[in-house]
C-alpha positions in Angstrom: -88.9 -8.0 23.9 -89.7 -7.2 27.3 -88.3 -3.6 29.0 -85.7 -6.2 31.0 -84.8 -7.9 27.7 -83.6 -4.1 25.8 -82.4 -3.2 29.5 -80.1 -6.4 29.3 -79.1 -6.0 25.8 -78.9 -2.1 25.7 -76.7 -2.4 28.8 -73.8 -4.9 27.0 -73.9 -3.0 23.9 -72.6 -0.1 26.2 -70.1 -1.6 27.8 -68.6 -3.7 24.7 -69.7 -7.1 26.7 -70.6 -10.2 24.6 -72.6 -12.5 25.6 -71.2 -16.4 24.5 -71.9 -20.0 24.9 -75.7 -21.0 25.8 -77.5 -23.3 28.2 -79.1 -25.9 25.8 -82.9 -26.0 25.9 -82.9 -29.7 27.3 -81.6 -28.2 30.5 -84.5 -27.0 32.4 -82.7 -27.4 35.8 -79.4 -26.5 36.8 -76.6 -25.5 39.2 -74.7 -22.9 37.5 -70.9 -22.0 38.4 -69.8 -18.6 38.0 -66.2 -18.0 38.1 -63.9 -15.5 38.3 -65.9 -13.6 41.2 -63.6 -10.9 42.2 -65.8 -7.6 42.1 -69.3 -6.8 42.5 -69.7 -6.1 38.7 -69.4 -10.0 38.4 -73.0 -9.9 39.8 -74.6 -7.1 38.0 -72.8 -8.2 34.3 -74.3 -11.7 35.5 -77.6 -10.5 36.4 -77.9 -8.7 33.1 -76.9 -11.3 31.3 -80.5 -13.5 32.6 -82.2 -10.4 31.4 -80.9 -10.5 27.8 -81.1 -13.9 27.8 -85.1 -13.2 28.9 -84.9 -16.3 31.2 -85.6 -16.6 34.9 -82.4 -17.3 37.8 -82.3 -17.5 41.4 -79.1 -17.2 43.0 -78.0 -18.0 46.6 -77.2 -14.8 48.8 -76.2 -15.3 52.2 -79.2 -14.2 54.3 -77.8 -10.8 56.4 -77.8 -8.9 53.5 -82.2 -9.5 53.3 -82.2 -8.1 56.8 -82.1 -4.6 55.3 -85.8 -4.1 53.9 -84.8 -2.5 50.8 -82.2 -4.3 49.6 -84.5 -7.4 50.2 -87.0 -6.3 48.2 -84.4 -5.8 45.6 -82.6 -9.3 46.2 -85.7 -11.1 46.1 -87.4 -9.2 42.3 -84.1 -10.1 40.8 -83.9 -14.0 42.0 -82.1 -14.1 45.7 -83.0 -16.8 47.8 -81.5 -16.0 51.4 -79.4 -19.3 52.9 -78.4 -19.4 56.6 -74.5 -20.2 56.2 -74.2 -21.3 59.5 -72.7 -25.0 60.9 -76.1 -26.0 61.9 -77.9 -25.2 58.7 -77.0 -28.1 55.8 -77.6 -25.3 52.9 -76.7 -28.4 50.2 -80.2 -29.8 51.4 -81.6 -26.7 51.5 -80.4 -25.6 48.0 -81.2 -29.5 46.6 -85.1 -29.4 48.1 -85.6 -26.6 45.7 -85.2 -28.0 42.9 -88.1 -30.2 43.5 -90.6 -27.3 43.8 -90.1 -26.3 40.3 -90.2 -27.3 36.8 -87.8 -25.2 35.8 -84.8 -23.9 38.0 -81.3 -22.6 37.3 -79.6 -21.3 40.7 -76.2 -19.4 40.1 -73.7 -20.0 42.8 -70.3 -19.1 42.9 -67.8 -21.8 44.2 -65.3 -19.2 45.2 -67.8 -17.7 48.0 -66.8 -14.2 48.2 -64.9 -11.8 46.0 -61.8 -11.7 48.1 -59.1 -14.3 47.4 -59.8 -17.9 48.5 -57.0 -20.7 48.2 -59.9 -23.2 47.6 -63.4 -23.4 46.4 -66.4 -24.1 47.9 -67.8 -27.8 47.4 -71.3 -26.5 47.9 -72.5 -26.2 44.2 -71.2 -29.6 43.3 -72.7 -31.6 46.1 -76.2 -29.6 45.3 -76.0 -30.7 41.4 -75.2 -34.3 42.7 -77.8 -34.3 44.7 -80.7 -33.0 43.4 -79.8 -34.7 39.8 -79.2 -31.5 37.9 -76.2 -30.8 35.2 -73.4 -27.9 36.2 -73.4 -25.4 33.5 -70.2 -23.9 33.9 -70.7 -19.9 33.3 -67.8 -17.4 32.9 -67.1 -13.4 32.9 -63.7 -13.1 31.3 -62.6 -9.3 31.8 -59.9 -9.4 28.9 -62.5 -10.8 26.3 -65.4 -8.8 27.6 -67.0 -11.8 27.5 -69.2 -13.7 29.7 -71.2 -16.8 29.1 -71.9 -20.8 29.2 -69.5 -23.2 29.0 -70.1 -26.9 29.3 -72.4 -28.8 30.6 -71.3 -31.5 33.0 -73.1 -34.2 34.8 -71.3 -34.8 37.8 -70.5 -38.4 38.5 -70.2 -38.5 42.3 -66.3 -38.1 41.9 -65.8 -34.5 42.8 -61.7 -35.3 41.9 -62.4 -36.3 38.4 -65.3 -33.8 37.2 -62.7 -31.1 39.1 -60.1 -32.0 36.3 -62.8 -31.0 33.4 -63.8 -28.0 35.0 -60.4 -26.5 35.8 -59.4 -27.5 32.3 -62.3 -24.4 31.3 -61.6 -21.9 34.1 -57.8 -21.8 33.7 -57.1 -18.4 31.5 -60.4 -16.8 32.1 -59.5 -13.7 33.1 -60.8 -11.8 36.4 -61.4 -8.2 37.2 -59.3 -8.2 40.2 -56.6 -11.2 38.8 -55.0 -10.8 42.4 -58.1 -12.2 43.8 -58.4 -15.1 42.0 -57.2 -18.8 42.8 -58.1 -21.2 40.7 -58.1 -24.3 43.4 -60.4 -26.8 44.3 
């Protein structure tokens, strides 16, 4: 067990986290939703999940916040890759090209986009997944459990209106940090 492994582990016993669900070992690649996202906590209880779980993640960050040099250095050891958000960048190209560079690739995004309330989700992450050919594992952090984890796998069909159904289905009663913040709404 490597010093990020205990850190990971050490870290949930503390806080009376679980960790639940897993990615199955088939999946090399993946897009993986995280929802609720209503605190910065959802980051670091996420981040310390990949280090219990001793298994690598990249996650898309918008690319200000690698402007400052330390917090870039930071961003980038624990997985960041730094997407231009504006109109004239297409990051679902961007994000699907990557996927192609490596054999093995999960990238964490999370559909609601910010931690402030949103009345609907970002597309992004499905239209990546679709894309690049990869599964959605959809990954949780439910407050009221303590829990946070890996729900199901699902290989989106092209029909963004009918793979919405199964994956509302899982998010609806998860329980954020800040529930004022979160809409559950494609």
């Amino acid at each position: 067990m490597g010093m990020w492994n205990w850190l990971g582990r050490k870290t949930f016993d503390l806080l009376g986290w679980k960790l639940v669900g897993v990615i199955p070992e088939d999946v090399k690649k993946c897009v993986i939703t995280v929802a609720p996202h209503t605190s910065m906590a959802d980051f670091i209880l996420g981040r310390l999940a990949y280090c219990y779980l001793d298994r690598n993640v990249r996650y898309l960050i918008k690319k200000e916040l690698f402007d400052i040099p330390v917090l870039k250095s930071i961003l980038l050891k624990l997985g960041g890759i730094p997407v231009d958000r504006s109109g004239r960048n297409n990051v679902v190209n961007q994000a699907a090209a990557l996927f192609g560079k490596y054999d093995d690739l999960n990238i964490i995004i999370a559909p609601e986009g910010t931690r402030k309330l949103v009345h609907n989700w970002k597309k992004g992450f499905y239209f990546i997944a679709n894309k690049a050919n990869v599964p959605i594992v959809l990954g949780f952090l439910d407050y009221e459990k303590k829990e946070l984890g890996f729900g199901p796998v699902l290989y989106p069909t092209g029909n963004y209106e009918e793979d919405w159904k199964e994956m509302e289905k899982f998010y609806r009663g998860i329980s954020a940090k800040h529930p004022d913040r979160y809409n559950l709404s494609k």
